[in-house]
N, C-alpha and C positions, 0 to 999 in steps of 0.2 A: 555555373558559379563563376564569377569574374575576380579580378587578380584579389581586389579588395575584400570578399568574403571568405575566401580561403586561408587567409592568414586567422583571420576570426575565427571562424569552423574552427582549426588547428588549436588554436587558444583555446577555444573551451573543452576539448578533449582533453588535453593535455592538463588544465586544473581541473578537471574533472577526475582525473586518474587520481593527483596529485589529493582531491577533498578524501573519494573514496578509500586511497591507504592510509590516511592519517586516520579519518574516520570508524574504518574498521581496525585498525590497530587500538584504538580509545575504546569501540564497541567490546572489541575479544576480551579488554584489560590487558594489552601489551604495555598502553599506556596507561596510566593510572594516576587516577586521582592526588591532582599536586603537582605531579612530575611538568617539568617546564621546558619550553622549547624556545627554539631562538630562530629570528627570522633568517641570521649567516649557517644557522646549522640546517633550519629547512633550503636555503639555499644550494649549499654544498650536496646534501643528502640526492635532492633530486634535479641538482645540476639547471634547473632555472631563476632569472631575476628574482631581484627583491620585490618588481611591482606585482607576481606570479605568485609570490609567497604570502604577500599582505590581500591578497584580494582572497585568495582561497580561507586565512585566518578568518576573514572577516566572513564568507559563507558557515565555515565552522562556529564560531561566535555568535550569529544566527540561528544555529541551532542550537545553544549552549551546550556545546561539548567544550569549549575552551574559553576563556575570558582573558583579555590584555593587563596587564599591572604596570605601572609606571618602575621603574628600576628593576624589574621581576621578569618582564618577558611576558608569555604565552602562556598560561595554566592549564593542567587538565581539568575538568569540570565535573562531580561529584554524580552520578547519575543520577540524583532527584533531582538536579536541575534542567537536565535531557528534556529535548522535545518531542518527544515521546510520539508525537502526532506528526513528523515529518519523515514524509514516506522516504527517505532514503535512510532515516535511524530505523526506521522499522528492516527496510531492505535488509540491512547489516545487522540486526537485531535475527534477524530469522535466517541470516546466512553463516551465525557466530555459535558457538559452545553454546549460547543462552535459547537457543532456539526453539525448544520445547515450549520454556515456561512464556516465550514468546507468544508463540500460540495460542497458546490457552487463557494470556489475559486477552489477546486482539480477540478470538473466537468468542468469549465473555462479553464484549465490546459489542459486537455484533448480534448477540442475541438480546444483549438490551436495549438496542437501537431499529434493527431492523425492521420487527413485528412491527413497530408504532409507525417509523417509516412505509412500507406498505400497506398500512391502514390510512395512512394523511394520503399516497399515492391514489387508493380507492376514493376518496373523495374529492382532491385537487387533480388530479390527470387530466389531460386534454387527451380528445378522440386518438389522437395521433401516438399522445404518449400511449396508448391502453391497446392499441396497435400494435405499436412496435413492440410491447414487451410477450404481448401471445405470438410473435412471430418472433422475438428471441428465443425463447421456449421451448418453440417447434425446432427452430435450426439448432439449439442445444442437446434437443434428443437425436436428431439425422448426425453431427458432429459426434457428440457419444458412443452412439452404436456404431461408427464406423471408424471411432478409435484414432482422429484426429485432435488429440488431445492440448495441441497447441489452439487450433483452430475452435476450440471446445473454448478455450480458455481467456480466447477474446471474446466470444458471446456472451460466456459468462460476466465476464470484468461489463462489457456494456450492460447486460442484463440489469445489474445490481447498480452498475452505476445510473441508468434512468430511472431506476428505483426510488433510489433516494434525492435525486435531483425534480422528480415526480410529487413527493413528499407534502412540499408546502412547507416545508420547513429547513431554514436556510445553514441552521445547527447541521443536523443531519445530513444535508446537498453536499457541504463543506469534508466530510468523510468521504466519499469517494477513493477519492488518492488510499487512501488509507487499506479500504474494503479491496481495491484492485493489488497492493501490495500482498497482501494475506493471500487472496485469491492464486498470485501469481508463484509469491513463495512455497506453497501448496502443493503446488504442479513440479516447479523445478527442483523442489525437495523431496520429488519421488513419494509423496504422500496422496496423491490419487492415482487411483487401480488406472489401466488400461482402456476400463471402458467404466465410465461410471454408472454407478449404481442407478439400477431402475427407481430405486426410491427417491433421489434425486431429482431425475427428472422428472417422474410423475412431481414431485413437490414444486419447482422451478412452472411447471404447465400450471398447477394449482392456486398456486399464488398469480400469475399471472391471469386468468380467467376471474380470480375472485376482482382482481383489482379490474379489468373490463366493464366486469360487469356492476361496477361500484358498491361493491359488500365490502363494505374496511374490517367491519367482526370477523368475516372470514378469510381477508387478505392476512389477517395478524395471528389467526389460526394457524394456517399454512405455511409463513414464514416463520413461525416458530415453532413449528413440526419439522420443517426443512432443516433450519440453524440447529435442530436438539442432533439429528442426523448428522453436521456439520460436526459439533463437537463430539459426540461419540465414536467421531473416528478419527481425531485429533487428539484424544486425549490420552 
């Protein structure tokens, strides 16, 4: 990395630190709805520039957790207006006191998206996609049984993510982020066993095969035989 990236690197960590406290302090309700902030107090607070403060507001503002007002400052922003679909409010959403109910709509989410998602993958997949997802499958059960549950948890995220980017349908592709968030919160929330579940995998091989073999009736079976397993143990 040379002189001129490193300082860059270093910038985006550090507003990154700077989105993530604010953000989860708004997510937990430290901050709350109304409450106003000021770009000298976020200065002060976390001891960098104004231009460090205003570019972070404006990633916040993006998500509508905050909006700007003329004479007003910085708002907090009502959570029906949350973007509810931006994997880092999700991140913070499942890392927050709200984390349950977190679940249980993203897991909702997923079972009514998924099944049709691998039924479009059964019929739009190329060879290549219908490949790789019976050899994710297979390395999610080797990864499982041997209790590499990080390692487990990237095949997964891949798995599901060529899933829906397999689909045909560009709605759907667009979840991803979302599907790998839940996936990951999952894991790091001490909410899957050690070695997961044989019914699991058997379902993950299932779906995979149906979609191979271009059965969408039975890729949507299986994914939502999978997802009912998903949430029964989420909830």
């Amino acid at each position: 990395m040379d002189s001129k990236e490193r300082p860059r690197a270093a910038a985006t960590v550090l507003n990154g630190a700077i989105i993530d406290a604010i953000g989860t302090d708004i997510i937990a309700g430290t901050l709350r709805p109304g409450d106003r902030l000021t770009l000298e107090g976020l200065q002060e607070e976390f001891g960098v520039s104004r231009t460090v403060v205003r570019d972070c507001m404006r990633i916040l503002e993006s998500m509508n957790l905050v909006y700007s007002k003329r004479r007003v400052g910085i708002v907090v922003q009502d959570p029906s207006h949350w973007n509810v679909f931006d994997s880092r409010i999700i991140r913070w959403r499942l890392s927050g006191p709200g984390r349950d109910r977190q679940f249980r709509t993203l897991t909702e989410l997923r079972v009514a998206v998924e099944p049709m998602a691998a039924a479009g993958a059964a019929r739009h997949a190329g060879a290549a996609e219908r490949l790789a997802l019976v050899e994710l499958a297979a390395r999610m059960r080797l990864l499982g049984e041997e209790g590499r549950l990080e390692d487990f948890l990237a095949a997964d995220i891949a798995f599901h993510t060529l899933l829906l980017r397999s689909s045909g349908n560009e709605m759907f592709a667009s979840l991803d982020e979302v599907v790998a968030e839940v996936l990951t919160g999952r894991t790091h929330q001490g909410r899957m066993p050690d070695h997961p579940r044989e019914v699991a995998l058997q379902g993950h091989e299932r779906v995979a095969r149906a979609v191979a073999e271009g059965n969408s009736d039975e890729a949507m079976r299986q994914m939502a035989d999978l997802l009912e397993e998903v949430r029964t143990a989420v909830a």
